[in-house]
Each structure stands twice: as C-alpha cells, then as structure tokens.
C-alpha positions as CSV (number, residue, x, y, z in Angstrom):
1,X,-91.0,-143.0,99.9
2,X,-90.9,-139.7,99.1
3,X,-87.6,-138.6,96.8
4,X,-85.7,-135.6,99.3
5,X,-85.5,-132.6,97.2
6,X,-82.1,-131.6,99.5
7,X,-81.3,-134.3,101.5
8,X,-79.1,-132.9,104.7
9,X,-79.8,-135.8,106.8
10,X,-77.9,-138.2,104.8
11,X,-74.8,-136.1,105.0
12,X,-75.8,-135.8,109.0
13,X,-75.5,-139.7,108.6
14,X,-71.6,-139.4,106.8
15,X,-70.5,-137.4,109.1
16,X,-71.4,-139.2,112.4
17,X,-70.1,-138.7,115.8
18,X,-67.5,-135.7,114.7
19,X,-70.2,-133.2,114.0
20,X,-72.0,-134.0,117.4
21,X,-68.9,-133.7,119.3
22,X,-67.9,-130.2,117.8
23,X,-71.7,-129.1,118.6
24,X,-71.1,-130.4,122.2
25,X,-67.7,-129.2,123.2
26,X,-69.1,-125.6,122.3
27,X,-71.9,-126.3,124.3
28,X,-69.5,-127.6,126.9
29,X,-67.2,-124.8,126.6
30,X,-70.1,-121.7,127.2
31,X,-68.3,-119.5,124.3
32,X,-71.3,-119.5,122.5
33,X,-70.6,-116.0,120.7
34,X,-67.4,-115.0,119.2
35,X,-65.6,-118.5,120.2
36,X,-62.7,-119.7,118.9
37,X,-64.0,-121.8,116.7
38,X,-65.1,-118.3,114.5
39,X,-61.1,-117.6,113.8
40,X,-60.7,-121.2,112.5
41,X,-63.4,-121.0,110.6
42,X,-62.3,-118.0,108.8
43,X,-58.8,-119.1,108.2
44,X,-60.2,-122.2,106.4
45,X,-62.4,-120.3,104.4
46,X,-60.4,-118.1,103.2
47,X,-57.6,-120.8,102.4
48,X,-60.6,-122.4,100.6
49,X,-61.8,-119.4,98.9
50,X,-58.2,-117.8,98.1
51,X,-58.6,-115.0,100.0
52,X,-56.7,-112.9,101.9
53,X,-59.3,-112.7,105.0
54,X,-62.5,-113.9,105.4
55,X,-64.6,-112.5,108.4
56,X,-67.6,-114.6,109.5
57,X,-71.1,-113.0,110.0
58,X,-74.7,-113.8,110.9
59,X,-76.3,-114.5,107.4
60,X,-75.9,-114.1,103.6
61,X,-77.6,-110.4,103.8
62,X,-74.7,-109.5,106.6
63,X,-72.3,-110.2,104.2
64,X,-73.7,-108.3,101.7
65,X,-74.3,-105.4,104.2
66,X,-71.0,-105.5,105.4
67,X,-68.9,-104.1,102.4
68,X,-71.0,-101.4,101.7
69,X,-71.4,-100.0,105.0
70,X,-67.7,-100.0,105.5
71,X,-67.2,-98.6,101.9
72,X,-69.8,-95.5,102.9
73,X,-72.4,-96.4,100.2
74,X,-75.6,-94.7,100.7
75,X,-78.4,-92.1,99.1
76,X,-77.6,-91.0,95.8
77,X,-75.2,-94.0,95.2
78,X,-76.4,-96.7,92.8
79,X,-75.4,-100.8,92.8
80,X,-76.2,-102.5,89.8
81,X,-77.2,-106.0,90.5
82,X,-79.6,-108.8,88.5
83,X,-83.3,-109.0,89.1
84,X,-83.0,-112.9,88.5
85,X,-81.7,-113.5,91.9
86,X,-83.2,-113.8,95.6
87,X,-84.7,-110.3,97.0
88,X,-81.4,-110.4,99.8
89,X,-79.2,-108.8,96.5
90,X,-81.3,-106.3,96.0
91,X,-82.9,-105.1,99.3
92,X,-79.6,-104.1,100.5
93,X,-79.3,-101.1,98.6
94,X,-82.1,-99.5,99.7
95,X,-81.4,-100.5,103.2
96,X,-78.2,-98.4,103.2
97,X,-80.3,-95.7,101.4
98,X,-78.7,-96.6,98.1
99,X,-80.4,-97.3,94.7
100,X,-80.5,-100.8,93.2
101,X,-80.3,-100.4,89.5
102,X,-81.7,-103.9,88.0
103,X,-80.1,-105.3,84.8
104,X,-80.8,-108.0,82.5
105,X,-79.5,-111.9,82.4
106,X,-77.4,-114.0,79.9
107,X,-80.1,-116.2,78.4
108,X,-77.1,-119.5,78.6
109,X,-75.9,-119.2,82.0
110,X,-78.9,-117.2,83.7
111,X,-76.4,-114.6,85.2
112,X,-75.5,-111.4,84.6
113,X,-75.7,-110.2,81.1
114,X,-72.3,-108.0,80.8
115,X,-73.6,-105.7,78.0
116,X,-76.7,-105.4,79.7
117,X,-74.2,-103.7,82.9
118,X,-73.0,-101.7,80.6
119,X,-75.7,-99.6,79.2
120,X,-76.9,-99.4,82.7
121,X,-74.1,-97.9,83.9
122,X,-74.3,-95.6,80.4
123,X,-77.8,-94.8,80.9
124,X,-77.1,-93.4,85.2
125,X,-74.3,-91.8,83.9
126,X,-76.2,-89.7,81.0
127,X,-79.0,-88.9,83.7
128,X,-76.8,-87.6,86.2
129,X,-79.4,-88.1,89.0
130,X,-77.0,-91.1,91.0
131,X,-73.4,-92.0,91.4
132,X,-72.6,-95.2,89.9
133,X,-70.8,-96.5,93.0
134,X,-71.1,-100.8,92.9
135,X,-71.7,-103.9,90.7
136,X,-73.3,-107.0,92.7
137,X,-72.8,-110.3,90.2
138,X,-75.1,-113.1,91.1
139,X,-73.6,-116.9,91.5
140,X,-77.0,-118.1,90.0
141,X,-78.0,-121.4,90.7
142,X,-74.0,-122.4,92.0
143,X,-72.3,-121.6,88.9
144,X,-70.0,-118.2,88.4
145,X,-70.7,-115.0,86.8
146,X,-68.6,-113.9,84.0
147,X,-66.5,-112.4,86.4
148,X,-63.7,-111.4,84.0
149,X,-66.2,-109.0,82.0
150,X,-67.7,-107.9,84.5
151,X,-64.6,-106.7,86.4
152,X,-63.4,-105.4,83.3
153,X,-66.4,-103.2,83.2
154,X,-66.4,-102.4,87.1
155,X,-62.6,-101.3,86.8
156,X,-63.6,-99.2,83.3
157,X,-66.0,-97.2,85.2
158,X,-64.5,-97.7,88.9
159,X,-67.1,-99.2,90.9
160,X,-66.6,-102.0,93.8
161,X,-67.4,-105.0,92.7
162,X,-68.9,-107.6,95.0
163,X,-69.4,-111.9,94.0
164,X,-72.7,-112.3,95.6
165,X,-72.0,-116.0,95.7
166,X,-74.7,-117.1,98.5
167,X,-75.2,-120.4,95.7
168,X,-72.3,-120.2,94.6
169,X,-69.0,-120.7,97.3
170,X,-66.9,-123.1,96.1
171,X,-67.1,-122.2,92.3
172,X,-64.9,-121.4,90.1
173,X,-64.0,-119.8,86.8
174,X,-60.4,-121.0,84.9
175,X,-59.2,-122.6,88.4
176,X,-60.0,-119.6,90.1
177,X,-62.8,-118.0,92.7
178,X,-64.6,-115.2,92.3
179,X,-62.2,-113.0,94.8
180,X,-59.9,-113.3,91.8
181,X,-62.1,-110.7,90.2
182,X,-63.9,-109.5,93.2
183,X,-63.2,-106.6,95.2
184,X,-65.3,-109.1,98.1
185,X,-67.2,-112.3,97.6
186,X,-70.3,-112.8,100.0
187,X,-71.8,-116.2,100.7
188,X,-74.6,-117.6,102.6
189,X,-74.9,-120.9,104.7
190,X,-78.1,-121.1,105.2
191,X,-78.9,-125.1,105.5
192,X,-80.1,-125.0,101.8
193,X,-76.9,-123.6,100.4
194,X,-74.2,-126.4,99.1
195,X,-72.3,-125.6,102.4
196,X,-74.6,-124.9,104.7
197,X,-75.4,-124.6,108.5
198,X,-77.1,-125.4,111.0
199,X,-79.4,-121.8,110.7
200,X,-78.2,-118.8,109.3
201,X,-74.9,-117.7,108.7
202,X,-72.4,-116.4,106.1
203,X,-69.1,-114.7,105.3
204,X,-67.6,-112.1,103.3
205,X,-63.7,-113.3,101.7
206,X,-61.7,-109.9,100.4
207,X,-58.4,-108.9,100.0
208,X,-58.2,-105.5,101.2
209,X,-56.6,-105.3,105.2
210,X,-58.1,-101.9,105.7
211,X,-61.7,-103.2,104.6
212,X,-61.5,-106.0,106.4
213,X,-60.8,-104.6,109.9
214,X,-63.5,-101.8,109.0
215,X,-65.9,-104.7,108.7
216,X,-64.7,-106.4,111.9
217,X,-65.7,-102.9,113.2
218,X,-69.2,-102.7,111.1
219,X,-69.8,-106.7,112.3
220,X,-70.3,-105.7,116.0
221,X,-71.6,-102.2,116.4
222,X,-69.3,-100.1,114.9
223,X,-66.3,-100.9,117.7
224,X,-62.7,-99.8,117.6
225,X,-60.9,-102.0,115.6
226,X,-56.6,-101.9,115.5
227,X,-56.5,-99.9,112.6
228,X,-58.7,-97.4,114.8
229,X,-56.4,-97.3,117.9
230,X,-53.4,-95.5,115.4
231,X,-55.9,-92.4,116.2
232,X,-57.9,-92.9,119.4
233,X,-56.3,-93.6,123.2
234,X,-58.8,-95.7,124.7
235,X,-57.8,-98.1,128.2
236,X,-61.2,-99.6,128.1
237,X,-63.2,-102.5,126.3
238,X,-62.7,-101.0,122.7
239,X,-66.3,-102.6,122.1
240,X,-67.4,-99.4,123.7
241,X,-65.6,-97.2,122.0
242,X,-67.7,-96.9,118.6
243,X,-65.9,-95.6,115.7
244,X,-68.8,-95.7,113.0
245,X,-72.3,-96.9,112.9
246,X,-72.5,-100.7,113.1
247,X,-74.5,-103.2,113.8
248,X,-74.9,-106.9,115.5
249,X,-73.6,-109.5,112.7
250,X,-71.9,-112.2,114.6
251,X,-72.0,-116.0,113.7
252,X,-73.0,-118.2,116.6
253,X,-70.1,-120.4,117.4
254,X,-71.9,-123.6,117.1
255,X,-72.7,-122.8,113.6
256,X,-68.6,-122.3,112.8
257,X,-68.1,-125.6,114.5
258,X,-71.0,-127.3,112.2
259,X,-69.3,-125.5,109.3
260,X,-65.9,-126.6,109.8
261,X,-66.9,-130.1,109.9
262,X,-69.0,-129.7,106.6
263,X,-65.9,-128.0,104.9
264,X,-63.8,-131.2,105.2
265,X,-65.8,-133.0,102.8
266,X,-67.3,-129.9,100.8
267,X,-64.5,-130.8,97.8
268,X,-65.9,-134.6,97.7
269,X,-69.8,-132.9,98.1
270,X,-68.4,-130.4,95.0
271,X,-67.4,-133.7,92.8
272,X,-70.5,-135.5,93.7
273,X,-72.7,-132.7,93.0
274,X,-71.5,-132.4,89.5
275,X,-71.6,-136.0,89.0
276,X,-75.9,-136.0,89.6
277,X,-75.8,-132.9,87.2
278,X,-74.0,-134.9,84.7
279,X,-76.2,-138.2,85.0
280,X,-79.5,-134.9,84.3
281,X,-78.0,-133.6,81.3
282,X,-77.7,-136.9,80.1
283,X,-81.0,-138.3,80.5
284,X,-82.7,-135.2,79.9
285,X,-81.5,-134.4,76.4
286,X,-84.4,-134.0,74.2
287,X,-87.2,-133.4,77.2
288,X,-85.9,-130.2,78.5
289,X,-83.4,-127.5,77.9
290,X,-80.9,-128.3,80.5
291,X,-77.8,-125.5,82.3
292,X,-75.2,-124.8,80.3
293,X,-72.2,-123.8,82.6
294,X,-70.0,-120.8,81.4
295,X,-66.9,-121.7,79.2
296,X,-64.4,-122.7,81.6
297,X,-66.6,-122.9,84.9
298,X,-67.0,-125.4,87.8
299,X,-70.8,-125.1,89.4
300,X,-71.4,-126.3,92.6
301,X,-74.7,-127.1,91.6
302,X,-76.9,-125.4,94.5
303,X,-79.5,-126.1,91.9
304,X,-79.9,-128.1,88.9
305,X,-82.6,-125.8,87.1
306,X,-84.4,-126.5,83.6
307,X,-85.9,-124.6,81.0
308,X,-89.8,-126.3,80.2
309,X,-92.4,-125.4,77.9
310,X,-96.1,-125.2,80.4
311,X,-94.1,-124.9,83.4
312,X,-97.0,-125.3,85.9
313,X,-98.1,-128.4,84.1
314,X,-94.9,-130.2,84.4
315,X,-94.9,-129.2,88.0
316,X,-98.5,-130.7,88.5
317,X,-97.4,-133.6,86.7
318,X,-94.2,-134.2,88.9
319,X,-96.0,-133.7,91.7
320,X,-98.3,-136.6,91.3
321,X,-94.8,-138.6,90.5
322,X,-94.0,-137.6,94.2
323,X,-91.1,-135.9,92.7
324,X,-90.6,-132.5,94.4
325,X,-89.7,-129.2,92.2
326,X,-88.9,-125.9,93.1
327,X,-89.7,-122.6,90.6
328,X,-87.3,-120.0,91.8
329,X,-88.0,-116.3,91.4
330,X,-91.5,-116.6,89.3
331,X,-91.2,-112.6,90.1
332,X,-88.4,-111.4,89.5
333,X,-87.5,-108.2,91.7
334,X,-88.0,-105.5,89.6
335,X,-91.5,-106.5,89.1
336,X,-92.6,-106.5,92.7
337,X,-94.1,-103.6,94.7
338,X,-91.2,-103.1,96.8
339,X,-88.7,-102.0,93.8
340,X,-91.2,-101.7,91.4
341,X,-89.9,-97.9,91.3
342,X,-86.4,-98.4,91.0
343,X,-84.4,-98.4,87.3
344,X,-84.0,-100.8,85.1
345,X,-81.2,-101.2,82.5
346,X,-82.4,-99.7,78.8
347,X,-84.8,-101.7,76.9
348,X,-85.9,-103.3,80.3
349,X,-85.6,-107.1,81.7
350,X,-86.7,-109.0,78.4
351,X,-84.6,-112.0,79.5
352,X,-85.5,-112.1,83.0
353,X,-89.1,-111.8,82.4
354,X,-89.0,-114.9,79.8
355,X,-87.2,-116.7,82.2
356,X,-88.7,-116.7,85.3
357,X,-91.7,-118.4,83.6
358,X,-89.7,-121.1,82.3
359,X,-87.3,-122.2,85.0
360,X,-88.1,-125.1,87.2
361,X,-85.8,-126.9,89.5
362,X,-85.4,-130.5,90.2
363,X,-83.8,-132.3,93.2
364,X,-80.3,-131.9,93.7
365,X,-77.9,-133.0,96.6
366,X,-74.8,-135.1,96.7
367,X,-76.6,-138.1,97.9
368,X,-79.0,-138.2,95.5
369,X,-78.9,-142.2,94.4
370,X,-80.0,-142.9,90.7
371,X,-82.6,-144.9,91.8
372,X,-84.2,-141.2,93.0
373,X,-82.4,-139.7,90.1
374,X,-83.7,-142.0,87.5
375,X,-87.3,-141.7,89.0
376,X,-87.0,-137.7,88.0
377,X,-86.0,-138.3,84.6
378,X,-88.6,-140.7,84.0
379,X,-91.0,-138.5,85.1
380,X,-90.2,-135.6,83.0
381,X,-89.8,-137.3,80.0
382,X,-93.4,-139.0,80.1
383,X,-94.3,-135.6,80.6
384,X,-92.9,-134.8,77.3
C-alpha cells in the first residue's frame, strides 16, 4: 500500500462519531451560514491563538483581504511580502490595487530574510514612486517568522504588519504566537493545512476592536457594524445599510463545526507532528540537509521540507519507492508572468531562486507510523 502523503482519514477515524454529529446537528438545525457555531469557533481560536478577537472568514486569501481592505490599502501603497510563499500572499496586493514588493529569504529557516525587508523598504523609500504601507511575514512550511525583527522593522518605519500564518497557526516563537508581534495573523484551513477543514476556510486573530468590527463590516458586504450605528440612524436590517465596499467572506457553518472538533486535539496533532519531524532529522543526517527551526521556535510542521542535491532525480527515485513528495514553489512569484513586473528587494531574490530548486517535501501528518516513516528514510538514503 501506498504511504499517504497527508493522511486526513486516519484523524477522521480518531475522532469518530463526535465530528459526524456536529456535521449533522448543523444540517439538522438549517443555520447553514452565519450559525452559531461561527461565534464559538472564534472564541476558541482566539483563546488558542492569544488574541483579542478572531473573526472567521471563507478561505486563507479572505483573511488576508480582510485587513487591508479595512485598513484602506490600495494604488500607490506597497506590501512587502516573500516570493517563497504560495501566490495567495502576493496576489492580494494587486487585487486591492496595491504593489507587492518581493523580498528575499533566510537561507536556515526559509522565511523572511529581515535585512533583505530592510533595504526594500530603503530602496521604495529613495524612489519615492509608492508608500510603504504593509509587511506580510510568511509562516513557511509551519514554523514562525522572526517576528521580533521583523516587527521591529515594521514599527521603525510604521507599516501594518500582518503573520501570514496559513502553515503556520499554532506556532510559536518564545511561548508566544505571532499576534504577539502582529498587528493581525491570517490562517488558512484548507484540508491540507495542520488544522484544516472540511473545504475552504480561514480566520484573521487581531487585537485592534476598531479593526475588527471594520472587518465584520468588510466580511459581508460592507454592512453597518456597531461601531457604525454611533453615526448612522438606521431601523432596518443593518445588512442593508452598507457603510464601505465589502464583500461575501463568510465561513459555512458546517466547516466551524468540523473545526471546532479538530481544535480539541490540534495540541496532541502539534506534539505528534513534531515527534515525525524529530524521528526525519534523525535518520536523515548525512543524506539531506534537513529544517532548522528558528532559535526558540515551535513548528507545526505543515511540511517537513529538505534541501537535495538533483532534486528531480530523487523525486523520480522516490517515486518508484511509492513514496510520494511534494516540490513547493519551483517558481517562485516574482518570476512568474503575473508579477513578473513588480519590485524586487536590491540585489534581487538570490536565496529564493537557489532554493526553490532544491526543496523537496516528504510526507508528513500526525499519523504517520514509522513503519511508513522508515520506508522514506530508507528510500532517500539509497538514493544517496
């Protein structure tokens, strides 16, 4: 049998009857939109995440969406963000009319190379042409940015400062999250992700009252929100009273009931996850460069990504091993027609681009046995 490169069904299997019954009392109930399994769900998350608030939305792109349509971003601004990273960090920006601004990676941790930020945000500055307006840090892979450069930087130069922690909820840097840093953190839970769904979905955690009720407002069209009605008399359904330009970024209700079944044994999934990473470096040494996790950090291990010499080889080789691989981001943005345009810190990508044809990811779940497990060491080190 084939070894599962994510194996969701055996966590199906561990969580039995409870997650079917949560599906079928929404079902049962008819609030399929907006039902009050949302609120719980954000109340948990953001006791999980140490947040003040979290609000819920449709995907990981919504949640990225969501702060910088509330925070007015748009043409001439500029959001500094990674080229390393899944197209969602980047294609915001110009979705709002704003410029991404791609910078360079940390060759250790894969993430967000702090010096790198910083003569990007030099180099916009000296040409005058855009506002430096937003930093997005990448999660990479599960494990945190260095979020307390970063932020120093952000706070240096004023600029928002969003975790883009899609891989990466549940991280943490010196005990704490991202929002620590963060202005917002955004996740994903799409199935993939270390706490996913059933389908899309995702959140945004922040810490700001005012933002978050502007979001509540950008998350369904723009509607009046309460911190709208201390200006505007309105007896009618305030969803038709529309304050700013929105848009439709709810969370189906069945995906908050999957999600709050999942987050009762996300901690346990967390421990296990870093147990199978710890069992790869371990057998690995010598075969392939393995992730080194930033001084202090806790990864949640949405990948468990190596560093090979003749990348394509080894995944031709595994493949006939019926081990499965993934190569994540062969092209990085900044290199693809799309953004190809769009400015790049000084000196360019150097690390990106000698990454992305190195990187190769290997199966990674907290179910993975070590019978599997061994089976994917074995196979890369024949390789070798």
């Amino acid at each position: 049998m084939a070894i599962p490169f994510i194996d969701l069904q055996a966590q199906r299997a561990r969580l039995g009857p409870s997650l079917e019954d949560a599906i079928l009392k929404v079902v049962r109930s008819g609030a399929f939109v907006m039902g009050p399994e949302i609120t719980l769900l954000e109340a948990e998350l953001a006791r999980f995440g140490h947040a003040d608030h979290a609000l819920t939305c449709g995907s990981g792109t919504e949640a990225l969406l969501l702060p910088l349509m509330a925070w007015g971003v748009g043409p001439g601004d500029a959001i500094f963000c990674p080229s390393f990273t899944f197209a969602a960090t980047a294609e915001v920006a110009p979705l709002i009319g704003a410029t991404p601004v791609f910078v360079d990676i940390d060759p250790v941790t894969l993430n967000m190379d702090p010096m790198s930020l910083e003569a990007a945000i030099a180099s916009v500055v000296a040409k005058g042409e855009l506002k430096p307006k937003v930093i997005i840090a990448v999660d990479l892979f599960g494990q945190p940015a260095d979020y307390p450069a970063i932020s120093t930087i952000a706070r240096r130069h004023g600029l928002k400062l969003i975790a883009d922690s899609a891989q990466g909820f549940g991280g943490t840097l010196g005990g704490e999250h991202p929002i620590h840093w963060a202005d917002v953190t955004a996740t994903s839970f799409y199935p993939a992700k270390p706490l996913g769904a059933y389908g899309d979905g995702g959140a945004v955690l922040s810490k700001d009252a005012r933002l978050h009720d502007v979001m509540i407002s950008v998350r369904v069209h723009g509607q009046a929100v309460k911190s709208d009605a201390e200006h505007e008399a309105f007896e009618h359904d305030p969803r038709y009273l529309n304050m700013r330009v929105g848009m439709n970024a709810r969370m189906d209700t069945i995906q908050a009931a999957i999600l709050l079944e999942k987050l009762k044994i996300f901690e346990d999934e967390i421990v296990a996850r870093n147990r199978v990473a710890a069992r790869y470096a371990e057998g690995l040494a010598g075969a392939a460069v393995t992730p080194r996790v930033i001084d202090g950090g806790l990864s949640v291990w949405a990948q468990y990504t190596i560093e090979v010499d003749r990348r394509d080889a080894m995944v031709a080789h595994l493949r006939s091993r019926e081990v499965p691989t993934a190569v994540f981001y062969p092209i990085p943005i900044h290199r693809q027609k799309p953004y190809a345009a769009y400015p790049t810190a000084p000196g360019g990508l150097p690390v990106t681009e000698a990454k992305a044809a190195r990187v190769l990811s290997l199966p990674m779940h907290p179910y993975l046995t070590q019978a599997d497990q061994d089976a994917v060491i074995a196979a890369i080190r024949s390789f070798a």
